[in-house]
Biopython code that builds the backbone (N, CA, C, O; Angstrom):
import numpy as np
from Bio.PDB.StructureBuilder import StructureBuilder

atoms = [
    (1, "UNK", "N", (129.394, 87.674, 95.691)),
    (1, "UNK", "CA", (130.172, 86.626, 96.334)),
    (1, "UNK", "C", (130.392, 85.489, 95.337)),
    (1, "UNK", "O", (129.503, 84.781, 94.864)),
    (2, "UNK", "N", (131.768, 85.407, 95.071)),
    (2, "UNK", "CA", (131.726, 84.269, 94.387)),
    (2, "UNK", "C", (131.574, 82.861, 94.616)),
    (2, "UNK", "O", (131.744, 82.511, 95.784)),
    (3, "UNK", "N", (131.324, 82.065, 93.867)),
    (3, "UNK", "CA", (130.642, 80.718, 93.925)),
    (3, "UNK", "C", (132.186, 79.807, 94.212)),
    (3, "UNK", "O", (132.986, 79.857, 93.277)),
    (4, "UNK", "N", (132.458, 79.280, 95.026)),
    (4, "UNK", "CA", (133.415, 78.706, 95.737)),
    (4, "UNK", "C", (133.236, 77.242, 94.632)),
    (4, "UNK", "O", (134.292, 77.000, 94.048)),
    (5, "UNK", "N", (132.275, 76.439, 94.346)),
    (5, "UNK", "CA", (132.587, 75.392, 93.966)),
    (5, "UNK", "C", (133.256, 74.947, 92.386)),
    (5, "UNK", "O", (133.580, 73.899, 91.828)),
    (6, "UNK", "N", (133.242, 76.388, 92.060)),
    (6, "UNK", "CA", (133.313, 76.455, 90.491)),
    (6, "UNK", "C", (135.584, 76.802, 90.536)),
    (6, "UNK", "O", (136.113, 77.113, 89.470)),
    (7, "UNK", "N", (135.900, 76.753, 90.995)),
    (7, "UNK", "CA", (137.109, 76.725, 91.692)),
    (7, "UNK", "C", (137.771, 75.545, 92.119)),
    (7, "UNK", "O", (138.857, 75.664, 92.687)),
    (8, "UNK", "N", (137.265, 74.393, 91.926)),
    (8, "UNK", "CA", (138.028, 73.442, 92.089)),
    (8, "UNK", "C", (138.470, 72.314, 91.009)),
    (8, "UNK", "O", (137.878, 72.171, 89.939)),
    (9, "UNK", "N", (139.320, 71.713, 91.319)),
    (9, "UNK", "CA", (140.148, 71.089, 90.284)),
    (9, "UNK", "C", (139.304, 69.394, 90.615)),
    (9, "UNK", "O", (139.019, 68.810, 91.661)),
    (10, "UNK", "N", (139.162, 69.124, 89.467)),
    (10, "UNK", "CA", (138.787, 67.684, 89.733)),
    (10, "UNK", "C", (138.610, 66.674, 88.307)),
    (10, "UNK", "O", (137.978, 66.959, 87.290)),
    (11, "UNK", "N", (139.510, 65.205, 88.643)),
    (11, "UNK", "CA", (140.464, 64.663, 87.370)),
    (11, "UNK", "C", (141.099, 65.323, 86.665)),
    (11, "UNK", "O", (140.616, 65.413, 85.536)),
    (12, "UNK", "N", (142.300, 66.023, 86.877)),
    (12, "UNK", "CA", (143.003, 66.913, 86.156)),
    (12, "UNK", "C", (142.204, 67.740, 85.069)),
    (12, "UNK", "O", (142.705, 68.083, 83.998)),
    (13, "UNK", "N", (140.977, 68.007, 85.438)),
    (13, "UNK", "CA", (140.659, 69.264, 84.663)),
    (13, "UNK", "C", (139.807, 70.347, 84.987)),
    (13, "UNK", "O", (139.502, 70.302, 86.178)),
    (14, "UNK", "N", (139.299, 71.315, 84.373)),
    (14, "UNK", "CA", (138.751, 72.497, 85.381)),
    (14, "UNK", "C", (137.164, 72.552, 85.068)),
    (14, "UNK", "O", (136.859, 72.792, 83.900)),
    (15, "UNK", "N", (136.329, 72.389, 85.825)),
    (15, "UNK", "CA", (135.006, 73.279, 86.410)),
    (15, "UNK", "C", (134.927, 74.946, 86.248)),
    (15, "UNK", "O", (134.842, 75.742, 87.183)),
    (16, "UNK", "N", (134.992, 75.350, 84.456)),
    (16, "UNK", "CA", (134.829, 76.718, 84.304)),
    (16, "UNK", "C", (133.811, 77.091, 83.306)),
    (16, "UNK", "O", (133.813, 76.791, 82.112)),
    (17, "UNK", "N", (133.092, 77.664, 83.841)),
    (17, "UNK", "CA", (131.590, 78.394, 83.049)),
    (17, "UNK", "C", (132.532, 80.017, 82.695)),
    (17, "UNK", "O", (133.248, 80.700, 83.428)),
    (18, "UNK", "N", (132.035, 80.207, 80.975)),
    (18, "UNK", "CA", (132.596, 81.689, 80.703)),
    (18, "UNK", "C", (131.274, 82.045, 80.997)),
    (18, "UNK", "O", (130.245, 81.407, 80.778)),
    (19, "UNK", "N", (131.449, 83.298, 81.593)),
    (19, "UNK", "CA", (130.782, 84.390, 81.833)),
    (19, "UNK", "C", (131.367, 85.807, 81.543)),
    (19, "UNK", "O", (132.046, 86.511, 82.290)),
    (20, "UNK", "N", (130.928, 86.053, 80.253)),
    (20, "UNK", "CA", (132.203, 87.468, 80.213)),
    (20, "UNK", "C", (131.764, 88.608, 81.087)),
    (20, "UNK", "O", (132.680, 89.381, 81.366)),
    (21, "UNK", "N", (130.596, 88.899, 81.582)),
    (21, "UNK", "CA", (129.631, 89.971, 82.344)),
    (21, "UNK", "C", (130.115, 89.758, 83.875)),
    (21, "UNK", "O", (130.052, 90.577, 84.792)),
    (22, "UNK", "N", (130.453, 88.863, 83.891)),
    (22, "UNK", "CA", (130.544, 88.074, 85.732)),
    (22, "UNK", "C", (131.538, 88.717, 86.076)),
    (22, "UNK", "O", (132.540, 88.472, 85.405)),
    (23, "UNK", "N", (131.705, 89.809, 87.256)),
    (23, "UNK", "CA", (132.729, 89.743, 87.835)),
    (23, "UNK", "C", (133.541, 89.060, 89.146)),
    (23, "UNK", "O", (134.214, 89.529, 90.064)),
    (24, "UNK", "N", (133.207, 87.980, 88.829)),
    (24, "UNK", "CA", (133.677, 86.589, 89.990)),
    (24, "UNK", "C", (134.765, 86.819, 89.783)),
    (24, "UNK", "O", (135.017, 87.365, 88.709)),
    (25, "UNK", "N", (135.965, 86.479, 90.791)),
    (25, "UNK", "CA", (137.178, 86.316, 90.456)),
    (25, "UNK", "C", (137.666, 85.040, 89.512)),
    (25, "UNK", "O", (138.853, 84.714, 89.541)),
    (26, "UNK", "N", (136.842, 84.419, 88.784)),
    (26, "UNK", "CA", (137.516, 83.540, 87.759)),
    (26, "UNK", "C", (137.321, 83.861, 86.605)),
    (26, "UNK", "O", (137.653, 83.193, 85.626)),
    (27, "UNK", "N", (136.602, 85.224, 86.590)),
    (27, "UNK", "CA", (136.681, 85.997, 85.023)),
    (27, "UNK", "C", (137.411, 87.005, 85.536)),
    (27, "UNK", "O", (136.872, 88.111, 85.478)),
    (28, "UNK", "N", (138.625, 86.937, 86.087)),
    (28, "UNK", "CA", (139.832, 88.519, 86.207)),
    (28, "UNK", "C", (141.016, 87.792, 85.911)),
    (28, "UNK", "O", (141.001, 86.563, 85.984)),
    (29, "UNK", "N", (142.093, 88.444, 85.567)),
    (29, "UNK", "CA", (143.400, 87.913, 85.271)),
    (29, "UNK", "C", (143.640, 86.866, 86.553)),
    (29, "UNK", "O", (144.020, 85.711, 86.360)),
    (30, "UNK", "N", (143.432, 87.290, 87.599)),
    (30, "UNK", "CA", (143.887, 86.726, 88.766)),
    (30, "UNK", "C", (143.069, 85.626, 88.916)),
    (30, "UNK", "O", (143.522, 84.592, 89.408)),
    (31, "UNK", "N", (142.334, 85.682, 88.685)),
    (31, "UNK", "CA", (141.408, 84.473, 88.574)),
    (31, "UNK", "C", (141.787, 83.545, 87.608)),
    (31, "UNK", "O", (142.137, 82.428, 87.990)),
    (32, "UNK", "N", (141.778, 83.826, 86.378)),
    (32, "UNK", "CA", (142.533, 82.966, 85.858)),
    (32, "UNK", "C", (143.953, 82.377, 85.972)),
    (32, "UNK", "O", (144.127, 81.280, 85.442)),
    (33, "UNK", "N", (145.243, 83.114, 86.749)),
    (33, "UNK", "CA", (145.756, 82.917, 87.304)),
    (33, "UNK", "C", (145.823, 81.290, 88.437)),
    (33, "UNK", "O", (146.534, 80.291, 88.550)),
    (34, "UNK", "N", (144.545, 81.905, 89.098)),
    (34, "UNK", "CA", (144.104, 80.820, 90.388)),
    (34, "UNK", "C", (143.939, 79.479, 89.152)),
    (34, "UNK", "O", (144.661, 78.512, 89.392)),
    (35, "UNK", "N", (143.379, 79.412, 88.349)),
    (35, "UNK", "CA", (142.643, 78.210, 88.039)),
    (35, "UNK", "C", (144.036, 77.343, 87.335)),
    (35, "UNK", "O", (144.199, 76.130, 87.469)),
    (36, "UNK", "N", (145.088, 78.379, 86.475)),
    (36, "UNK", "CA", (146.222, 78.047, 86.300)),
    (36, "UNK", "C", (147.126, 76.979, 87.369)),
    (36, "UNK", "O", (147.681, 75.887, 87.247)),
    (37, "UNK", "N", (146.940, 77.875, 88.355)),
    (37, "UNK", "CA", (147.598, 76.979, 89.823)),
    (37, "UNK", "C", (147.202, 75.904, 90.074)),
    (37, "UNK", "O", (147.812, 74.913, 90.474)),
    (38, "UNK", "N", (146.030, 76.078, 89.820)),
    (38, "UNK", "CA", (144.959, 74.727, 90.990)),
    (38, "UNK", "C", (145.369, 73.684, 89.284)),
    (38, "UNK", "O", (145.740, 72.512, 89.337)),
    (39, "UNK", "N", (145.231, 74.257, 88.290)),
    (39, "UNK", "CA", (145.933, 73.029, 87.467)),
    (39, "UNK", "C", (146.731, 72.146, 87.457)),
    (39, "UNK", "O", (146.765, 70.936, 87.236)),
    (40, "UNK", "N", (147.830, 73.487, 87.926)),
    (40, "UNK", "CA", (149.390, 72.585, 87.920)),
    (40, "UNK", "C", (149.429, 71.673, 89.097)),
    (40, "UNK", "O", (150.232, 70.762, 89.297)),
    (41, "UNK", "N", (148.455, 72.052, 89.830)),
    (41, "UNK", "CA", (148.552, 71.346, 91.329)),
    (41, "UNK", "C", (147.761, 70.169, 91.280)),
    (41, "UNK", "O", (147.935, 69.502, 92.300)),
    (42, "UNK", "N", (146.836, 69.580, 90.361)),
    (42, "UNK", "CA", (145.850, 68.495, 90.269)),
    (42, "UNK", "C", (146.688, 67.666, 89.659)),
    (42, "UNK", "O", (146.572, 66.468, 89.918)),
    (43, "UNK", "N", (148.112, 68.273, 88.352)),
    (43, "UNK", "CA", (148.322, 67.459, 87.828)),
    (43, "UNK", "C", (149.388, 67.205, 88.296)),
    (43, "UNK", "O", (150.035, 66.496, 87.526)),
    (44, "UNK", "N", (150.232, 67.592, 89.786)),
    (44, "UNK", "CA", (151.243, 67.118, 90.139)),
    (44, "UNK", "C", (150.473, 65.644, 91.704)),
    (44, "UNK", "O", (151.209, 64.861, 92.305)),
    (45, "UNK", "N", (149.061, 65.748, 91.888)),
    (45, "UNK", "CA", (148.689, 64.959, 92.884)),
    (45, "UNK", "C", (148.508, 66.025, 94.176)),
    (45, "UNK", "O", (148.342, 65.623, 95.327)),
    (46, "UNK", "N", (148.558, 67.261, 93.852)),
    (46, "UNK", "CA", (147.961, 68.303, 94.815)),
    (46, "UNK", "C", (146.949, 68.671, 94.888)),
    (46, "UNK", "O", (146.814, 69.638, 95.639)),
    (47, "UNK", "N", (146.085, 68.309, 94.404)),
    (47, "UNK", "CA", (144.803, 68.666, 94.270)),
    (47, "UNK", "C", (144.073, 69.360, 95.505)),
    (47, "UNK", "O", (143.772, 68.593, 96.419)),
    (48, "UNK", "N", (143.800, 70.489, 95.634)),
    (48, "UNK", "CA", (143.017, 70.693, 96.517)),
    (48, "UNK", "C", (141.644, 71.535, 96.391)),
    (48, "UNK", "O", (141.618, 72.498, 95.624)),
    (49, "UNK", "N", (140.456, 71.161, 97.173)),
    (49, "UNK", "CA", (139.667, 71.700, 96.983)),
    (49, "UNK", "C", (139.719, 73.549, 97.865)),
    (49, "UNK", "O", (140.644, 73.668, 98.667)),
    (50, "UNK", "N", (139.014, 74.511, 97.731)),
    (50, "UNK", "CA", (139.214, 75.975, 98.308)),
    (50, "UNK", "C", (137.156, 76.370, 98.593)),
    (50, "UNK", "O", (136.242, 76.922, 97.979)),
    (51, "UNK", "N", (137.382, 75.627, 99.939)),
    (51, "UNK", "CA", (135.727, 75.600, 99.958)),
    (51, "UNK", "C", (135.597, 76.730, 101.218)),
    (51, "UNK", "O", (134.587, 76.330, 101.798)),
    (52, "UNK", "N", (135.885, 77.451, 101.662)),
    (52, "UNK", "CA", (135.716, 78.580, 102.752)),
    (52, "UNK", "C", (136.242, 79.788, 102.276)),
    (52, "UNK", "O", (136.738, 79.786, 101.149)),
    (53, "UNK", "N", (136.220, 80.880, 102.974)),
    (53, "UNK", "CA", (136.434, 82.528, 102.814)),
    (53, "UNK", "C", (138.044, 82.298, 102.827)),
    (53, "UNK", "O", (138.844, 82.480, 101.909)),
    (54, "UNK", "N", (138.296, 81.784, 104.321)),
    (54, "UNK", "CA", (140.163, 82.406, 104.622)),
    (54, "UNK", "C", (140.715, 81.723, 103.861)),
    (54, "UNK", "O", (141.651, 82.396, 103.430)),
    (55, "UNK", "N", (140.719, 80.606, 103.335)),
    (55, "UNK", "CA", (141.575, 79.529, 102.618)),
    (55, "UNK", "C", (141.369, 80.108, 100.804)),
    (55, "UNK", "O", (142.201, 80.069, 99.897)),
    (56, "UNK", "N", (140.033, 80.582, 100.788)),
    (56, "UNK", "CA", (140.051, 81.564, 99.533)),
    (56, "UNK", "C", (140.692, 82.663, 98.947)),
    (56, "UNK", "O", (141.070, 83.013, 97.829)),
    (57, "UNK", "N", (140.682, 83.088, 100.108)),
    (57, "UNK", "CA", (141.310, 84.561, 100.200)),
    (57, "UNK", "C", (142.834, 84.298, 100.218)),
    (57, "UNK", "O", (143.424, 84.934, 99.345)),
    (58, "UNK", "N", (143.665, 83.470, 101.044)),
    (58, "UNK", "CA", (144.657, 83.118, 101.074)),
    (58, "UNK", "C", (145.372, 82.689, 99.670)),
    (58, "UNK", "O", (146.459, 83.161, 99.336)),
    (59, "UNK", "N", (144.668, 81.770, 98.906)),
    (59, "UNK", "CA", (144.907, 81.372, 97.790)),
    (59, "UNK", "C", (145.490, 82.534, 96.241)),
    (59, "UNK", "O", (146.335, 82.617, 95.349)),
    (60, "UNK", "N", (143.609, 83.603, 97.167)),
    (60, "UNK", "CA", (143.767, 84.281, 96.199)),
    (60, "UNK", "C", (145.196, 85.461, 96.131)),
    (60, "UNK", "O", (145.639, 86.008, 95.121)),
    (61, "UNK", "N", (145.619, 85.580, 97.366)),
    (61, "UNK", "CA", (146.638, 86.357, 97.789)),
    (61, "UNK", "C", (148.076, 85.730, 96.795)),
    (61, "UNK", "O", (148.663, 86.242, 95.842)),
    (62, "UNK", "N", (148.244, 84.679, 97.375)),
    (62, "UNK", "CA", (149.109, 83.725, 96.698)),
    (62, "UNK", "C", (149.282, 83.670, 94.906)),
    (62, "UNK", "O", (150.362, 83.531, 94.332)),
    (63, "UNK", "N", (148.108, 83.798, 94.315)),
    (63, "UNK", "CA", (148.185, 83.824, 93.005)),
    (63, "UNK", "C", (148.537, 85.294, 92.435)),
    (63, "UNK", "O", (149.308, 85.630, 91.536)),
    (64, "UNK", "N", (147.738, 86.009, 93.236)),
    (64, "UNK", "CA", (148.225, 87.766, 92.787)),
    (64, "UNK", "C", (149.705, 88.136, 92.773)),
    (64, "UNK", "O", (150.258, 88.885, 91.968)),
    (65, "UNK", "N", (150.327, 87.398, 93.937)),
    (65, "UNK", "CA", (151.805, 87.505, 94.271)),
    (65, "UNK", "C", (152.053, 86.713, 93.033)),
    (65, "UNK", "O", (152.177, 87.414, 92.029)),
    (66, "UNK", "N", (152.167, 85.289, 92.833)),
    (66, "UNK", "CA", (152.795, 84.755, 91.628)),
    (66, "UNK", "C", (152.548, 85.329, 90.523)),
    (66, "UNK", "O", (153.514, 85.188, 89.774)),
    (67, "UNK", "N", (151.519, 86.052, 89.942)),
    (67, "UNK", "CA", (150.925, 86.987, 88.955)),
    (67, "UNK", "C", (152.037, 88.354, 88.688)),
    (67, "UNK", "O", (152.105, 88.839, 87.559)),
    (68, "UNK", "N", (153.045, 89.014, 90.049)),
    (68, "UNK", "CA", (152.904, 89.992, 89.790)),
    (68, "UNK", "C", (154.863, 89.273, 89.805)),
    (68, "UNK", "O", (155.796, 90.022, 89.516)),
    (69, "UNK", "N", (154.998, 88.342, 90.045)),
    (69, "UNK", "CA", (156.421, 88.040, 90.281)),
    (69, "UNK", "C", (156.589, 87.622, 88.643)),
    (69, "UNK", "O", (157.699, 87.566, 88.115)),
    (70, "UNK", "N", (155.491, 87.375, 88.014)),
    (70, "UNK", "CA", (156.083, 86.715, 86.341)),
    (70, "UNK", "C", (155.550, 87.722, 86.096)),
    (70, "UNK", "O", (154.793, 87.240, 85.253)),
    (71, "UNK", "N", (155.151, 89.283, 86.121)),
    (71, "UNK", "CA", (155.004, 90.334, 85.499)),
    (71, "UNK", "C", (153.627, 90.367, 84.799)),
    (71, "UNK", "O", (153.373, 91.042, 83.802)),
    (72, "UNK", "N", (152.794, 89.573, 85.433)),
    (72, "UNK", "CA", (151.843, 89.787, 84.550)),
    (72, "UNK", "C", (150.573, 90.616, 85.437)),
    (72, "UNK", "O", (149.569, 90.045, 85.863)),
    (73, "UNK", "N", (150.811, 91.787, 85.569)),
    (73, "UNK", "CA", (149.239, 92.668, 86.080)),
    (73, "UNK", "C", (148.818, 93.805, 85.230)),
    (73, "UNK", "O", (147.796, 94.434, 85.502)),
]
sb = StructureBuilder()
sb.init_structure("model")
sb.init_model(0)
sb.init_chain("A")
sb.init_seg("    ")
for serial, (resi, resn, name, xyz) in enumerate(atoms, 1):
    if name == "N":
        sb.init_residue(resn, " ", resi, " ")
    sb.init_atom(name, np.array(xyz, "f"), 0.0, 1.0, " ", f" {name:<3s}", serial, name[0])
structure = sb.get_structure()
């Protein structure tokens, strides 16, 4: 289960530990993906935190789709 707090954006910059062994979703393309988003979104004043399952999951849905619409899977 991944660690929900390591996922959020805060002062326009990111909360990321490498772990190359980890398979959390913020060591997968899509994961990096997510952290991409939650970037662009801190630095437009969107900032949001993703502290529960459905709002996770949702997110993560959302980034796979933008992932696969710029061709990158």
């Amino acid at each position: 289960m991944a660690s929900f707090q390591q996922i959020n954006a805060t002062d326009n910059h990111l909360i990321e530990e490498e772990q190359p062994h980890d398979p959390s979703p913020q060591n997968t393309i899509t994961g990096r993906t997510a952290h991409v988003i939650i970037r662009i979104g801190a630095e437009e004043g969107m900032r949001r935190k993703i502290n529960d399952k459905v709002k996770y999951s949702m997110f993560m849905a959302y980034a796979w789709h933008k992932e696969l619409e710029i061709g990158r899977y």
